[in-house]
N, C-alpha and C positions, 0 to 999 in steps of 0.2 A: 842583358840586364837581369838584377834579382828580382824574383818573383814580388808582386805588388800583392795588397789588400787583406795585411793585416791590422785588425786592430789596435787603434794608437793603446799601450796601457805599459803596465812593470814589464812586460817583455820586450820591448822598443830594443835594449841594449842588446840583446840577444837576434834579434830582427837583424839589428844594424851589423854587429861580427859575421853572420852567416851571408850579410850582403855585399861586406867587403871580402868573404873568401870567395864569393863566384867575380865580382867586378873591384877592383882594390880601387878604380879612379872615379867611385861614386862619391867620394869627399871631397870632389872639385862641382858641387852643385848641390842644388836645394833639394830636399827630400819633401815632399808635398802631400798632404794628410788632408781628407776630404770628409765631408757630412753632407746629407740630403736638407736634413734638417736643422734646427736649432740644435734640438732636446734628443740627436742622434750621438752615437758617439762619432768618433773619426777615424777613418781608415787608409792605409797605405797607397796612394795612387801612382806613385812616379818616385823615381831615383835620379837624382844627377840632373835637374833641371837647371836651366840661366835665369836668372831672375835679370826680368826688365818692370820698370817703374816708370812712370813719370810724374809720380808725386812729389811734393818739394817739402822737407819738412820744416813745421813753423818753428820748431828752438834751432839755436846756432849749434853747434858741434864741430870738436875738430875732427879735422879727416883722418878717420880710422880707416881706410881702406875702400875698396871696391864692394868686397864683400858684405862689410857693414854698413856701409852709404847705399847701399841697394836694396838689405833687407828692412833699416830705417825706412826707406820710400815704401816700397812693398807694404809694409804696415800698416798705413794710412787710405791702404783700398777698401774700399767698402765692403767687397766680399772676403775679407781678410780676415781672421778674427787675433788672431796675433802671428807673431815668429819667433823663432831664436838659432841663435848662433852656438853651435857646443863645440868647447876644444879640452885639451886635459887641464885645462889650468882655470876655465872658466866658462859660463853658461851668460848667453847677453841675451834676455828678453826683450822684443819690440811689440809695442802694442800702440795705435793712433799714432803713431810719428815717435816716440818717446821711447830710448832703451835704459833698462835696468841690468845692471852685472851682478852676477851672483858669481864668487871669487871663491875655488875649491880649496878644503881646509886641506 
């Protein structure tokens, strides 16, 4: 696995290429960014995790997937403070149950 406990901030994307040249199948799982605190920042804890849920979430949606019906749930945990989904086409923000697309120009 690549090295964990950097700094979530502008170098993420740089994080993430040097993570897919030691491990290329860390893009089959959740990368997972941690704080002690509120008012801490957040830092790199784990690559390539399974996201398991049992949250239900309250708006209907159609089935986007595994991936996105997981991190939907995921959301709505309490110690969660949000997610997202990133592909080259598009960024899906989950926060409380609810995802928002932001669609690259």
């Amino acid at each position: 696995m690549p090295i964990v406990g950097q700094r979530f901030g502008t170098n993420f994307a740089q994080d993430l290429e040097a993570a897919f040249k030691v491990n290329p199948s860390i893009h089959d799982g959740a990368i997972l960014f941690q704080r002690s605190q509120q008012d801490d920042d957040y830092y790199l804890s784990a690559w390539s995790m399974r996201i398991v849920s049992r949250h239900t979430p309250l708006f209907s949606e159609p089935n986007l997937g595994s991936a996105h019906n997981s991190t939907l749930s995921l959301s709505m945990a309490m110690a969660v403070d949000a997610c997202c989904i990133l592909s080259k086409t598009k960024v899906v923000f989950f926060a409380d149950g609810r995802a928002t697309t932001l669609e690259a120009n």
